[in-house]
N, C-alpha and C positions, 0 to 999 in steps of 0.2 A: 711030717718031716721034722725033722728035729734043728732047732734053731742054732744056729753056732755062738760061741761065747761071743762073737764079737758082736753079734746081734741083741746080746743082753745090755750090751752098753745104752745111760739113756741118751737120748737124743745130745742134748749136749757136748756129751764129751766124744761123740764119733763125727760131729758137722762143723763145718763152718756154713755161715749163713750170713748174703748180702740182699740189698736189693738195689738196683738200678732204672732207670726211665723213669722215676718217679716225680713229678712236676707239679706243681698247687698246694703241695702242705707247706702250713705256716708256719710250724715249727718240725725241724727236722730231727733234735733232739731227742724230743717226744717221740718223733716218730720210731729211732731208735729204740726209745726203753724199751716202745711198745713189742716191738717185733722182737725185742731181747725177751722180754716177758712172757711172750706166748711160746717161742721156741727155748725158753729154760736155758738160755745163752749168756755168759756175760757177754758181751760186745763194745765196740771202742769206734768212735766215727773217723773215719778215716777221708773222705772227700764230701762236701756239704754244697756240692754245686748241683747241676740238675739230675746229676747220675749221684743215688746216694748210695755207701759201702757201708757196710756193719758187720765188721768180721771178728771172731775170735781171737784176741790177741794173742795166748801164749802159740796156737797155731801157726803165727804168720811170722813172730819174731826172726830177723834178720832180713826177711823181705822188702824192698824198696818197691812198694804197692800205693800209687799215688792214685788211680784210677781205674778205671775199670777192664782197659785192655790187659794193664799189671795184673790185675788177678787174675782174667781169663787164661793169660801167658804160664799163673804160678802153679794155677788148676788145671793143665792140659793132662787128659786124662783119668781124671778121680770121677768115680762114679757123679754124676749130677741129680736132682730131683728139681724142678723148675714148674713154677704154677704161676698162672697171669692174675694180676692184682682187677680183680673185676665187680664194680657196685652195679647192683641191677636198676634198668635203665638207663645209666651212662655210661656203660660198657667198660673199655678196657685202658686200664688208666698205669701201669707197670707189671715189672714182673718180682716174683721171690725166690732166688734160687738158694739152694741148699746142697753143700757140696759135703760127699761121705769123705772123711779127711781120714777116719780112725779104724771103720767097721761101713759093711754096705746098708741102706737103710733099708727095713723089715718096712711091710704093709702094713704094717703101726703106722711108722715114722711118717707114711707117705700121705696117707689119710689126715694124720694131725697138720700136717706142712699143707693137705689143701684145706680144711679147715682156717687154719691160720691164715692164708693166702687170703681168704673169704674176709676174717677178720679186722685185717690189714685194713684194706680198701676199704672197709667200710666207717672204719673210726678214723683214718686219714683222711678220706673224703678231696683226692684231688680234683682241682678243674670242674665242680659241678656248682661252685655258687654255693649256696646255702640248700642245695636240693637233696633231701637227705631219703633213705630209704622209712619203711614205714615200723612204728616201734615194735610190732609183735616179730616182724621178720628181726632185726635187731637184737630181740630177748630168744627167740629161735637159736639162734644161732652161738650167742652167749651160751645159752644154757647145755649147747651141745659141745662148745670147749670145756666149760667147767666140769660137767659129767666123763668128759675123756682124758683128762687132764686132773685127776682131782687136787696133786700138788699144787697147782697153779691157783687154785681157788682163793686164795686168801689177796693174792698180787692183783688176781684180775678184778675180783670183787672192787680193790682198792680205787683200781683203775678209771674203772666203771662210774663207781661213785663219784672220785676225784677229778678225772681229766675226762671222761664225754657222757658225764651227766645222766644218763638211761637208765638208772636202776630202780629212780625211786618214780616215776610219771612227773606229772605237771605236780605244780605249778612253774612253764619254763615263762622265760621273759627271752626279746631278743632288743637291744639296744641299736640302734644305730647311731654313730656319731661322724657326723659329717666334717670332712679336714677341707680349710679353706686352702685357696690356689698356694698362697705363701708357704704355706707347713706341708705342701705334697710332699716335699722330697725326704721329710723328717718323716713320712708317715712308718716306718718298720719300726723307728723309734719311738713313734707317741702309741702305737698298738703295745709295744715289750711293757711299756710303762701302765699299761690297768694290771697286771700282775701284782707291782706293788700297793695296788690301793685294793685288787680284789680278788681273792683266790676263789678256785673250783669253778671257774668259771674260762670259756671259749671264746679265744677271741681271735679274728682272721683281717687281713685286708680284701674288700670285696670290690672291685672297682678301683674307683680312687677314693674312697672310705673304708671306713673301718665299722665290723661289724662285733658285736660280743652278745652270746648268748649265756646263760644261767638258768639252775634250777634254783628257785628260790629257798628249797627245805634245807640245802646244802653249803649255797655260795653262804663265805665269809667274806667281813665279818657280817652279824645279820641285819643289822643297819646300816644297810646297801646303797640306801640311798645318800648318806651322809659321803658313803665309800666315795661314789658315783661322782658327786658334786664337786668331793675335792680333787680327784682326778682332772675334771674338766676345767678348775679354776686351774689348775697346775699345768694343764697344759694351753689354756686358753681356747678350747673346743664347743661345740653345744653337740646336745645329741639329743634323740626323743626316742621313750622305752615305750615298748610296745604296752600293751593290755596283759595280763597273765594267760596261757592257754596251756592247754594239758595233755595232746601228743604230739611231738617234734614233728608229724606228718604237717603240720600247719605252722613251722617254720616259715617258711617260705612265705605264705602269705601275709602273716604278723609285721614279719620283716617291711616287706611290701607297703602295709598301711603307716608303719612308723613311716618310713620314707616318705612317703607322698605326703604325712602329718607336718615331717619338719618343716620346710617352706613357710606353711602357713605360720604354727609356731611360732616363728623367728620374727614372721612379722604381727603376728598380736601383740608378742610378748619379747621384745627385743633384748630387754637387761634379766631376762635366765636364761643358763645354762642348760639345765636339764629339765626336757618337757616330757610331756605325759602324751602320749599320741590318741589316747583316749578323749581329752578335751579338744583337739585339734581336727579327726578324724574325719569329722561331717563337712572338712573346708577341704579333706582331699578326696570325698568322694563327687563334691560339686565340681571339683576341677576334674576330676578324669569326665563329668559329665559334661564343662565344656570343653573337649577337645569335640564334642558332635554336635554339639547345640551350646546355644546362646541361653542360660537357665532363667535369664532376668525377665526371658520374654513369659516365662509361666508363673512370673509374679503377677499377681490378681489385682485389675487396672485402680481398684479403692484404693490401695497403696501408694501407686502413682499419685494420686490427685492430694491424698496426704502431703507426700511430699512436695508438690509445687505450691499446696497451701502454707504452707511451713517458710519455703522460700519465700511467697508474698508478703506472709505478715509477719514473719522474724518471730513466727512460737513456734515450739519444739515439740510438736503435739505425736510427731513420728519416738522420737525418745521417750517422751510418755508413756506410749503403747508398748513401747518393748518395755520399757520398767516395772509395768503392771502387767503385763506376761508372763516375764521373769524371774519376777518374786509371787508365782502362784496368785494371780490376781487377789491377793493381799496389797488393799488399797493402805493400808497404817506405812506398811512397809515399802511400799513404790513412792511415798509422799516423801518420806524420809529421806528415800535415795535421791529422791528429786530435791531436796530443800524445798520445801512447799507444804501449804495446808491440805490435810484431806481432802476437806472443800473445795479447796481447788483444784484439787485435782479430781472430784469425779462430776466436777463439770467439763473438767477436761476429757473426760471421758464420752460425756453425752455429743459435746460436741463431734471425739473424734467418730464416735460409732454414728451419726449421720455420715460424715463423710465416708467414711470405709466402706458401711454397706452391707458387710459381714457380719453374719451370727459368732460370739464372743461366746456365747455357753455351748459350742458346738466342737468337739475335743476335734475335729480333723481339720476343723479351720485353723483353731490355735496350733496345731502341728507343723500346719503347710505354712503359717505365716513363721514359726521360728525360724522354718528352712528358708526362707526368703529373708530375713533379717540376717543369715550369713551370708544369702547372695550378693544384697547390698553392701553387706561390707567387703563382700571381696572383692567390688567393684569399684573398693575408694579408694 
């Protein structure tokens, strides 16, 4: 069958395109470019509340279109195409409609608009948290706009790279930076404000905090952490950055360990800003362990008797042992930490290994007692 002129129009110049019910994206702006982007649209934002509009301006000019029953009202009648905004496993999060304003849309047009539809949802990511879908479905799906689309390649490529990170893999990071009760209400304003210290990089309000993820080979500038720091002095914040990992399927849980890390953090290390969740981590997998047990009881009773010996006679024979633990049972170097003579301290030694009881050249002893010299301390 042979197509009609109006049908050779491209997408563009024959739609107009909004969408509405859309709820949890953090920046709505974005949101727009995005969907201007993939349907090859300008677009101009027209209401930024929970219903959002993105319609072609020279199209609508003289219309008093504040909302979304206004347009329903302007479009009665014009052919529609309408696809539900849906991320797999979290189902169905808005819709994308696309109204033929100029020319009817061809099984082209309709195919690329559920495509895009797919797209949407998945780089806006409303209402699911940080629960992202997994990267190969992600670069799927990419890869099948940019092949049907090939004008588009150069915007989306940008995109990709620029604003949701997936082109190049790991190394991603995700930060958490925890907003105290005072600065809640500031929190839309202290999220807008890591833009100025850090581009390419994603950031949302998750809860009553703030989360920002990054790929490292990308975000500016590349000493990030400098970035990082002055952000947090500027706004008076702390946050603790995950570990690096390398496919956003393991967002979630990254995220997760940083959180549970800050706490402790905060309290080892009270005057920084920005912690590392990696040196913190083993004090928030003890705590998820006591919410079912009491960990102190599988500290091994030699430890105890250490320490009420310590309490008797006012020596510090427990800090000893960690010191020469710590520094690789390198007796030169635990002497030092200690202000003290070698000497003295590997009689300190003899003594405490009568008491303790436990084999010292025995790699799972020394393991199991570092995990118990964090239990102790998170017990003070």
């Amino acid at each position: 069958m042979e197509i009609s002129k109006g049908n050779e129009l491209p997408l563009a110049e024959k739609t107009l395109a909004f969408m509405q019910t859309v709820s949890g994206s953090s920046d709505l702006n974005a949101l727009v470019r995005v969907t201007a982007t993939l349907l090859g649209n300008p677009v101009s934002l027209i209401d930024a509340e929970e219903q959002l509009l993105a319609c072609h301006p020279v199209k609508m000019q003289g219309e008093n279109i504040k909302a979304t029953d206004d347009l329903n009202q302007a479009m009665a009648g014009i052919e529609r195409a309408e696809e539900s905004l849906i991320v797999e496993e979290y189902g169905d999060c808005g819709r994308l409609s696309v109204y033929a304003v100029n020319a009817p849309l061809s099984e082209e047009d309709r195919t690329f608009i559920f495509l895009a539809a797919r797209a949407i949802a998945i780089i806006i990511r409303p209402q699911i948290g940080i629960k992202v879908m997994t990267q190969l479905s992600k670069l799927q799906l990419m890869r099948k706009l940019l092949s049907y689309k090939p004008g588009l390649r150069a915007a989306l490529q940008h995109d990709i790279q620029t604003e949701h990170l997936d082109n190049l893999g790991g190394p991603f990071r995700v930060l958490f930076i925890h907003v105290d009760d005072d600065k809640r209400a500031q929190i839309a304003r202290l999220r807008s404000l890591i833009g100025r210290h850090l581009r390419n990089a994603w950031s949302f309000i998750h809860g009553e905090d703030i989360v920002c993820v990054f790929n490292e080979a990308i975000v500016l500038p590349r000493d990030y952490m400098t970035a990082l720091n002055d952000y947090l002095a500027a706004t008076r914040l702390t946050a603790c950055l995950s570990m690096p990992f390398k496919y956003l399927i393991d967002l979630r849980r990254m995220f997760e360990v940083a959180q549970a890390s800050w706490p402790a953090a905060r309290k080892q290390d009270p005057g920084t800003r920005l912690h590392q969740a990696m040196n913190y981590q083993v004090y928030a997998f003890l705590g998820r362990c006591a919410m079912h047990f009491n960990p102190a009881d599988y500290c091994p009773d030699g430890l105890y008797r250490l320490i009420e010996a310590d309490r008797e006679t006012g020596r510090d024979d427990l800090e000893t042992l960690y010191a020469y633990i710590e520094n690789g049972f390198n007796a030169n170097a635990a002497a030092r930490e200690m202000h003290i003579h070698r000497n003295t301290l590997i009689n300190r030694l003899e003594r405490i290994q009568e008491i303790l009881g436990l084999p010292l050249d025995d790699r799972d002893v020394v393991l199991f007692l570092r995990l118990c010299f964090r239990i102790l301390e998170m017990q003070q």
